[in-house]
C-alpha positions in Angstrom: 0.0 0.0 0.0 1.1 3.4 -0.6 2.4 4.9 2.7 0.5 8.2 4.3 1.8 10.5 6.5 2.7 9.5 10.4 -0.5 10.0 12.8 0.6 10.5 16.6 -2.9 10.2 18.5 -3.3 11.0 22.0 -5.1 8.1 23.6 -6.1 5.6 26.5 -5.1 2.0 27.2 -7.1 -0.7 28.0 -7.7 -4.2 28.5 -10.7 -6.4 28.4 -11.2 -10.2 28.5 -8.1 -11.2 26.2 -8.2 -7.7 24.4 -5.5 -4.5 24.6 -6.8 -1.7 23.1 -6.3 1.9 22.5 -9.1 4.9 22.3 -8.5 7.9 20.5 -9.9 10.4 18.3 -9.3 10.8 14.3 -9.9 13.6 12.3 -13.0 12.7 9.8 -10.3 13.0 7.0 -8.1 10.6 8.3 -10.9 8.2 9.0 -12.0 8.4 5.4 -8.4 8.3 4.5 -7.3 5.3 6.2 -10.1 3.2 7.4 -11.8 0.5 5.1 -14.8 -1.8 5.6 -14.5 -5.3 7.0 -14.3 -6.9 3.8 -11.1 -7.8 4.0 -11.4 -10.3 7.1 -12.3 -12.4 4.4 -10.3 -14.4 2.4 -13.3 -15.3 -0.2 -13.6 -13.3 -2.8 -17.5 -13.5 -2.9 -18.3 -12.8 0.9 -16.2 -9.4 0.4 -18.1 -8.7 -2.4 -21.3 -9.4 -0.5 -20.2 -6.9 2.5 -19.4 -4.3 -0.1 -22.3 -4.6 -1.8 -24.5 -4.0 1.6 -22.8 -1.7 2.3 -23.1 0.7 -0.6 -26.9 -0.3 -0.5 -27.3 0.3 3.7 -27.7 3.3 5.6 -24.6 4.7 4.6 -26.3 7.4 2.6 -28.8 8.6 5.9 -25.4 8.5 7.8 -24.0 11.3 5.5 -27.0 12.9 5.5 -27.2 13.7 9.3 -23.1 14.4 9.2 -24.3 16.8 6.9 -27.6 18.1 7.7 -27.1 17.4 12.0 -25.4 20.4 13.8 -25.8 18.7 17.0 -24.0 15.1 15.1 -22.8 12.7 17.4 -21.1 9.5 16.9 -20.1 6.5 19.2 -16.5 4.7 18.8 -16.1 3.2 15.6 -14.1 -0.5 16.5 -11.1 -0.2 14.6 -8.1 -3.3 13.5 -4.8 -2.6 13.1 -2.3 -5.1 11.0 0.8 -3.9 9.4 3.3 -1.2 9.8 5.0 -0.5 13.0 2.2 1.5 15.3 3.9 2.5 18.3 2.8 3.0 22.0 4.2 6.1 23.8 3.3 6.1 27.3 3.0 9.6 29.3 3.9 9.5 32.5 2.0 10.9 35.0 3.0 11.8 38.6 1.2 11.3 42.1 2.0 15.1 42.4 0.4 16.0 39.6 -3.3 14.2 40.2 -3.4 14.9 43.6 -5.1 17.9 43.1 -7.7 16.7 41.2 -8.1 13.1 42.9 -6.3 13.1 46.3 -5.3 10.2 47.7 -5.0 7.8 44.5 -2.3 6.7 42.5 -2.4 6.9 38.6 -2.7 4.1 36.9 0.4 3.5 35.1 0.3 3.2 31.4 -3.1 4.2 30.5 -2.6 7.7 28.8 0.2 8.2 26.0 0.4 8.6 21.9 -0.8 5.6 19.4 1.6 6.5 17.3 1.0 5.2 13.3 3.5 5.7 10.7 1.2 5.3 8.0 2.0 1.8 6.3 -0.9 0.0 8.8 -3.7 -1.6 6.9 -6.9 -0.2 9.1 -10.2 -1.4 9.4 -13.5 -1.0 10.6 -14.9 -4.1 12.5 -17.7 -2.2 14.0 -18.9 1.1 12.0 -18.4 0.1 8.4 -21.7 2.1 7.2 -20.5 5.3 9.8 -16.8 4.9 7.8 -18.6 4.8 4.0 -21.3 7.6 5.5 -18.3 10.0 6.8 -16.4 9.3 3.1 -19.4 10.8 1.3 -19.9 13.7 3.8 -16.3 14.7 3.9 -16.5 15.0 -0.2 -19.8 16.9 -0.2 -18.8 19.0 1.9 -15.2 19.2 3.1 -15.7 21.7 6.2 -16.6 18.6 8.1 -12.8 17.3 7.9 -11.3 18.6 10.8 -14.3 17.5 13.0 -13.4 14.3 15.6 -14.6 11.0 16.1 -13.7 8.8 19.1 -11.6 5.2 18.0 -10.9 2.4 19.7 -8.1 0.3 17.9 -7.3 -3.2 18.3 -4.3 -5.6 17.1 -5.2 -7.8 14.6 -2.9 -10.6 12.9 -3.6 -10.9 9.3 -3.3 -15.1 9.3 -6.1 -17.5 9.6 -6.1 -17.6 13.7 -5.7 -13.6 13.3 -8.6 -13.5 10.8 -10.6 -16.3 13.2 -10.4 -13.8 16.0 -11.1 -10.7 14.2 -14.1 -12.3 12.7 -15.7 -13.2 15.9 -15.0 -10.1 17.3 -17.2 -8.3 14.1 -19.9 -11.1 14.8 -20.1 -10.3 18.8 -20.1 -6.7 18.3 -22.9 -6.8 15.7 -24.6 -9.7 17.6 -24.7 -8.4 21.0 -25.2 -4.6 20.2 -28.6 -3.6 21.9 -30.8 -2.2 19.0 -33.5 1.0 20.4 -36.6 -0.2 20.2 -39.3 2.0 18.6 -41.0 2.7 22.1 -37.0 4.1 23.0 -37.0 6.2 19.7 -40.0 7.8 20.3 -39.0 8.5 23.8 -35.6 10.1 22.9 -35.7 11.3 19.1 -35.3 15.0 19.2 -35.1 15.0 15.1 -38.5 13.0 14.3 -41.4 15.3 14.2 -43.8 13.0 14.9 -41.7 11.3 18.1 -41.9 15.0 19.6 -45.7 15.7 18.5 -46.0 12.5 20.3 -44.6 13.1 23.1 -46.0 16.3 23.5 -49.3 15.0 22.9 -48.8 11.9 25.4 -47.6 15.3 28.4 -50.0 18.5 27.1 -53.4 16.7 25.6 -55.8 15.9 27.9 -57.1 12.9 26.1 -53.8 11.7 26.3 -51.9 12.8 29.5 -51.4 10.4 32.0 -53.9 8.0 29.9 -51.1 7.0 27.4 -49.5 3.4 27.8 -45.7 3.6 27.5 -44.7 -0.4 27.4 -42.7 -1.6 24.5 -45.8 -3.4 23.1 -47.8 -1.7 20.6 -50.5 -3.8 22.1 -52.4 -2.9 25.5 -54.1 -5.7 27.9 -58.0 -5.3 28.9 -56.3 -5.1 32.7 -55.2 -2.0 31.4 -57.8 0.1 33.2 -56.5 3.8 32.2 -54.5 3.7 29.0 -56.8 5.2 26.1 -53.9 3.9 24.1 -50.4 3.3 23.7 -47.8 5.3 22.8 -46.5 3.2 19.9 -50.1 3.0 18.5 -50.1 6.8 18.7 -47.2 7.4 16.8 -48.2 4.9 14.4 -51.5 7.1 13.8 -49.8 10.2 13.7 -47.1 9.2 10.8 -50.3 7.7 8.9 -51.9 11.1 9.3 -49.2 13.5 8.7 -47.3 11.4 6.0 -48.2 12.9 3.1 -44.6 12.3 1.1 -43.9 8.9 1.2 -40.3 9.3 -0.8 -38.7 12.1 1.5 -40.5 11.1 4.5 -37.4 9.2 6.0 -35.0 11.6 5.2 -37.7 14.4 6.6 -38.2 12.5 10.1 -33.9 12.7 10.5 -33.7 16.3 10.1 -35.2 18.3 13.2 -38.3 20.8 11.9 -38.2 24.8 13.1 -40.1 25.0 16.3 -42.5 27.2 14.2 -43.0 23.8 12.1 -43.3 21.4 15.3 -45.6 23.6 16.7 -48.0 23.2 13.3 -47.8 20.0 13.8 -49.0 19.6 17.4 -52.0 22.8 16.7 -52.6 19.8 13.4 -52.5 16.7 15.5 -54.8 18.2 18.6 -57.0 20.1 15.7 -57.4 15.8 14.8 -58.2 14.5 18.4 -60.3 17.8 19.5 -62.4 16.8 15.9 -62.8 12.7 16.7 -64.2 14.0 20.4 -66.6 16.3 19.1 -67.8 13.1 17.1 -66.9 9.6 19.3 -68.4 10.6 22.6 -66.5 7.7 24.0 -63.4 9.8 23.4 -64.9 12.9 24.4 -65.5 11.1 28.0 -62.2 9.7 28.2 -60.8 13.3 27.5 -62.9 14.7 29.8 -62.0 12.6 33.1 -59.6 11.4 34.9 -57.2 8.0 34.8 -58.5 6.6 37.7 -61.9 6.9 36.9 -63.7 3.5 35.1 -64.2 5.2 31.5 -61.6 3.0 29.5 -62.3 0.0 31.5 -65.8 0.5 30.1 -65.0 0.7 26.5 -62.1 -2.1 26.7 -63.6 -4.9 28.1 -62.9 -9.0 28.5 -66.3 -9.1 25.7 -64.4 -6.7 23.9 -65.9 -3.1 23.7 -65.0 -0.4 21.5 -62.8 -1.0 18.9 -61.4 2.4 19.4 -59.9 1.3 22.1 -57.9 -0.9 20.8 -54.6 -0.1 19.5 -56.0 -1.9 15.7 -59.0 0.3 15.4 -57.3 3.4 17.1 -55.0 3.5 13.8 -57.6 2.2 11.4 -59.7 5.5 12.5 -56.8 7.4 11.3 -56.1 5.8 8.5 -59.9 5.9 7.2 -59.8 9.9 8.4 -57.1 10.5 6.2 -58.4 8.5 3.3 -61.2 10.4 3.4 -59.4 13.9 3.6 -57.4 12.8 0.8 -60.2 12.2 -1.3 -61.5 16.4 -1.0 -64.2 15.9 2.5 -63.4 18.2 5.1 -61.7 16.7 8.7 -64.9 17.1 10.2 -67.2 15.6 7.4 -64.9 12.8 7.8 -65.0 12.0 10.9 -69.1 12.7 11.1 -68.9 10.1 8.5 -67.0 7.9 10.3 -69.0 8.3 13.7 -72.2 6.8 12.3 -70.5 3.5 11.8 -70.7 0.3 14.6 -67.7 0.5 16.9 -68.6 -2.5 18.8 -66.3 -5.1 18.6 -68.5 -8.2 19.0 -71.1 -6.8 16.5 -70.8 -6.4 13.0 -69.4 -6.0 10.7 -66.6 -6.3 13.3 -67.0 -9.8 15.4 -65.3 -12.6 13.4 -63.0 -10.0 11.0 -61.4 -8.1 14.0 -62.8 -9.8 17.1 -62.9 -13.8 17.8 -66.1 -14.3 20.0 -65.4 -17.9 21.1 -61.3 -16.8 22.5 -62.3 -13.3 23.4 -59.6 -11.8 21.9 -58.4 -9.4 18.3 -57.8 -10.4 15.1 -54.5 -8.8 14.0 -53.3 -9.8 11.0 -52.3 -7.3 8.5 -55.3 -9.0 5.6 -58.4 -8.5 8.0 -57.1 -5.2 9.3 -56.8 -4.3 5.5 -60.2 -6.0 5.1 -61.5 -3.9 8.1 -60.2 -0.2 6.4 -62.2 -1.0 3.4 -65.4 -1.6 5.7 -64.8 1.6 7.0 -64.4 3.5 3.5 -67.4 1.6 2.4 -69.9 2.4 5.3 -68.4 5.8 5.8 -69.9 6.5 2.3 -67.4 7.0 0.2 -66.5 5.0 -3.1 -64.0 2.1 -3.0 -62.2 3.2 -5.6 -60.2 5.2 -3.2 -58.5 1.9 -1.9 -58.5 0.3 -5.6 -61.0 -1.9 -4.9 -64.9 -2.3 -5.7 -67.6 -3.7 -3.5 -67.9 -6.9 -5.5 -63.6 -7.5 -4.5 -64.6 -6.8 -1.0 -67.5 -9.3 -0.6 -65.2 -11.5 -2.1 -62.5 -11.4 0.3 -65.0 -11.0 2.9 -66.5 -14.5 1.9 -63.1 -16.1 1.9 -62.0 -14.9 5.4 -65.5 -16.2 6.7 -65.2 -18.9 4.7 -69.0 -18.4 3.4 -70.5 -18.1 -0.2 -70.4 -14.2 -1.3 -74.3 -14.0 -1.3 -74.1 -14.5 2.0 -72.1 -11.7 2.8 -73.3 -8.3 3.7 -72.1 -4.7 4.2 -73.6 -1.9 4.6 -73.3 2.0 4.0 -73.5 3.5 7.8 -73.6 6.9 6.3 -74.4 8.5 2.5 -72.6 9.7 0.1 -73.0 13.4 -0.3 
């Protein structure tokens, strides 16, 4: 390889289980530089190709896009092996004298803090951070003011023989194996770039059919012992991005760039301007809304029999979803959900008992085809012409027939309310 200039790198020594490594900080220019993916751990041709190939196709492109677009950007470590060349350790040594100051009465421990030195001929690599490496290479030649900014290190040895490339590989298969992943109930806890994780949250702490009535488990789903939650927070998001998503091709790159707080703020007066229309329609909301968690309002609309479907994280989105089908097709908010009001909520009556609720086990139906199924009902009774799901009325008593497993003359639906 071609040789690049000497790097002296202030860092920290450590040691874990039969691992000595160093943690520093790089330049973003000498981590494009220098580091490469994984790949090369791997001596066949075809499974280096294949980590390539995933890589250029993974999130390396959102990575460059927040190093780019982010001003509060943050990284963790990147895990880094180091074969080749002659990289150097220079310990600093530090005096008694000198820390008492700051931590009287301990002793240093000695050779911790020194220089990683690297002459330049070292082959590195990225065990763990491969798309972070390919993501800073494309922000560093968009836009090349990011190049003197830091990321944190942590360098290991790695010998470049089969035992060497044994141990590196296992290494890359703990550290992607064990790394906790953030669950969505996490995200939409901590996201401070998402618009709808903060219209969420601020929904779930400011609206009063929400506040202190919002589940916040890690299941989207909520037991009938749950005597107070309206719904959970999950299912609320999930509404919310139905609603408010409007741009499917951006809308992932949208959610990782934080809106103005003028925007945020339009979508919280949008969101309650949602909820505030629903009550005025759904009295069961309205009640819920209007008293408090410990009261016995959600325990009588979610019951063991079932209850209202509203009430259930399924129906709570498929009210959305129908609200915003219906928007989209020209209807006002509120003729939509006036529309939507006149229909049966009452899980073990139709047309919802045996497409959404299972009489004999008491319990929902969830699969993705009957809650499909059960958005189409809605379109259908609320009035409005099939054709806005791409579908017609003789499709639907079809699939209807085959999910109850009945002929299609026996199958009925009806329009709740009419068409204007």
């Amino acid at each position: 390889m071609t040789k690049q200039t000497k790097l002296l790198l202030p860092a920290l020594k450590g040691l874990m289980g039969d691992w000595t490594y160093y943690v520093a900080v790089m330049r973003l220019q000498d981590v494009a530089e220098r580091i490469k993916p994984v790949a090369e751990i791997h001596k066949t041709e075809t499974l280096s190709k294949l980590i390539q190939r995933q890589l250029q196709e993974g999130h390396s492109k959102a990575i460059k896009d927040y190093l780019v677009g982010q001003p509060q950007r943050l990284f963790n470590a990147l895990v880094v092996g180091v074969y080749g060349g002659s990289p150097q350790w220079c310990e600093v040594s530090v005096s008694t004298s000198e820390t008492a100051e700051i931590s009287e009465g301990t002793t240093p421990t000695p050779g911790v803090l020194g220089y990683l030195s690297l002459e330049g001929t070292e082959e590195l690599f990225a065990i763990d951070g491969q798309h972070r490496v390919v993501g800073i290479q494309k922000a560093i030649a968009e836009d090349a003011e990011l190049s003197d900014e830091e990321v944190s290190v942590l360098f290991v040895a790695h010998s470049n023989d089969d035992t060497g490339l044994e141990r590196t590989r296992r290494l890359f298969t703990v550290l992607n194996r064990h790394a906790k992943i953030v669950g969505k109930m996490e995200l939409i806890a901590l996201d401070d770039d998402d618009p709808i994780a903060i219209t969420t949250r601020r929904l779930a702490d400011e609206y009063p059919l929400f506040q202190d009535k919002i589940s916040i488990s890690k299941s989207k789903n909520l037991s009938v012992k749950d005597r107070s939650s309206v719904t959970s927070i999950i299912s609320l998001y999930d509404s919310l991005e139905v609603y408010f998503k409007t741009a499917p091709s951006d809308w992932s790159k949208r959610k990782k760039k934080r809106p103005t707080d003028e925007e945020l703020n339009d979508y919280y007066r949008r969101a309650a301007l949602l909820w505030k229309t629903l009550q005025k329609h759904f009295s069961p909301l309205e009640e819920a809304a209007s008293h408090s968690k410990s009261d016995s309002t959600v325990e009588k609309y979610r019951t063991a029999d079932g209850g209202n479907l509203i009430f259930r994280p399924i129906g709570f989105q498929l009210l959305v979803q129908a609200v915003r089908v219906l928007v989209d097709s020209g209807l006002s908010l509120n003729e939509a959900a006036k529309r939507l009001a006149q229909i049966p909520w009452n899980l073990s009556s139709e047309p919802w008992s045996k497409l959404l609720w299972n009489p004999s086990l008491k319990r929902m139906i969830t699969t993705k085809e009957h809650q499909k199924l059960a958005l189409k009902l809605l379109i259908y009774g609320s009035g409005a012409d099939l054709s806005l799901l791409k579908t017609d009325e003789t499709k639907l008593r079809q699939e209807l027939a085959e999910v109850y497993g009945v002929e299609m003359k026996a199958v009925k639906i009806t329009r709740y309310a009419k068409e204007r």
